[in-house]
N, C-alpha and C positions, 0 to 999 in steps of 0.2 A: 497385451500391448499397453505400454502407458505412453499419455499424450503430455506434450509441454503445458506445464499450467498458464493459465491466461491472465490476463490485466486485467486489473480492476481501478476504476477513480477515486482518489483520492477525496474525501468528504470536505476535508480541510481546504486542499489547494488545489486539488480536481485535476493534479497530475495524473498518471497511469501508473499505478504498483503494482508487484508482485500480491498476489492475495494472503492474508494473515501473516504479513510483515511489516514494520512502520514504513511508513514512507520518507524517501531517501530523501524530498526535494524540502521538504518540512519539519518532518521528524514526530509524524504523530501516530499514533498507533491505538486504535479505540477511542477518539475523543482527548486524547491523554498525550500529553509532550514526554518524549521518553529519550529524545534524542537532543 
């Protein structure tokens, strides 16, 4: 059985992301602006 991955906070802006994807509300992903 797989489960829906969970949210994690964003370091930057302390939104709720998807885990090991940048964050939508910011654009940063590792410390690092990619967006």
């Amino acid at each position: 059985k797989i489960d829906k991955p969970g949210l994690v906070e964003c370091p930057q802006c302390h939104e709720l992301k998807m885990p090991h994807r940048a964050c939508l509300n910011c654009g940063y992903y590792k410390s690092n602006k990619v967006m």
